[in-house]
N, C-alpha and C positions, 0 to 999 in steps of 0.2 A: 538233830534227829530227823530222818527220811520218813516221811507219810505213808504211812503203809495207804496200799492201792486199796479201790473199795472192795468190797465184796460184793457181785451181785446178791438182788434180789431174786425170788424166783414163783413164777407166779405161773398157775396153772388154769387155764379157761377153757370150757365148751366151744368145737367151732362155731355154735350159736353165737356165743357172747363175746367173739371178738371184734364185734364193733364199739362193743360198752369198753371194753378193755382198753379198746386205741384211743381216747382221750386219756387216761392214765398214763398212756406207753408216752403219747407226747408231755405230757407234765415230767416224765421221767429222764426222755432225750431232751427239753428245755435245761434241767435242772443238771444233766449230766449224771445221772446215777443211773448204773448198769443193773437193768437185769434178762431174767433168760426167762420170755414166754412160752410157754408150751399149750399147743393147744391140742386135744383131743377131739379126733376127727372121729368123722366116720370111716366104714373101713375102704381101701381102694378098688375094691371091684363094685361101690356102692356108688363111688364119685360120678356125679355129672346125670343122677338120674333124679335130679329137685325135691331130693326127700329134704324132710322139716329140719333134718339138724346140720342140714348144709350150706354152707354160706359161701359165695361166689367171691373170685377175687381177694383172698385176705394176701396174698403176696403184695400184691398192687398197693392194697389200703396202706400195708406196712412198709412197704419199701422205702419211702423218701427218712423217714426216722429211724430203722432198723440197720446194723454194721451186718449182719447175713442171714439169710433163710437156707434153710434146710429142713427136708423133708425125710421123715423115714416110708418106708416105703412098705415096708412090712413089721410083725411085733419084733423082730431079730435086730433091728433097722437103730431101735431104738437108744439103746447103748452108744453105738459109736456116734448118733444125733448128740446124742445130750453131750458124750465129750468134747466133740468137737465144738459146741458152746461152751 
């Protein structure tokens, strides 16, 4: 009998709180269980202007544990992000 693949988990965070999230995310890439973080930003004509709910760098943070990022770009964006996760 063939092992069925996992199924991701799916887990959704404030761009606040994805620094809390990234010890999770590494217990998850240790352990080898997939899942698909999504984190709610702020919106893009807001980025890069140091408001409270933005958090600098989360590509970076996540990169070395994460198989790919992508970003939408607008709310239309959305859809084809999540598929392609």
């Amino acid at each position: 009998m063939r092992a069925r693949p996992a199924r991701p988990g799916v887990v959704i965070v404030a761009n606040i709180g994805l620094p809390n999230a990234h010890d999770q995310m590494v217990n998850s890439w240790k352990d080898q269980i997939p899942i698909l973080v999504a984190v709610a930003s702020v919106e893009q004509d807001a980025l890069g202007r140091d408001l409270t709910q933005e958090t600098d760098h989360g590509e970076v943070m996540t990169q070395p544990i994460t198989k790919w990022h992508w970003s939408a770009k607008d709310h239309g964006g959305i859809p084809e992000t999540t598929r392609r996760a």
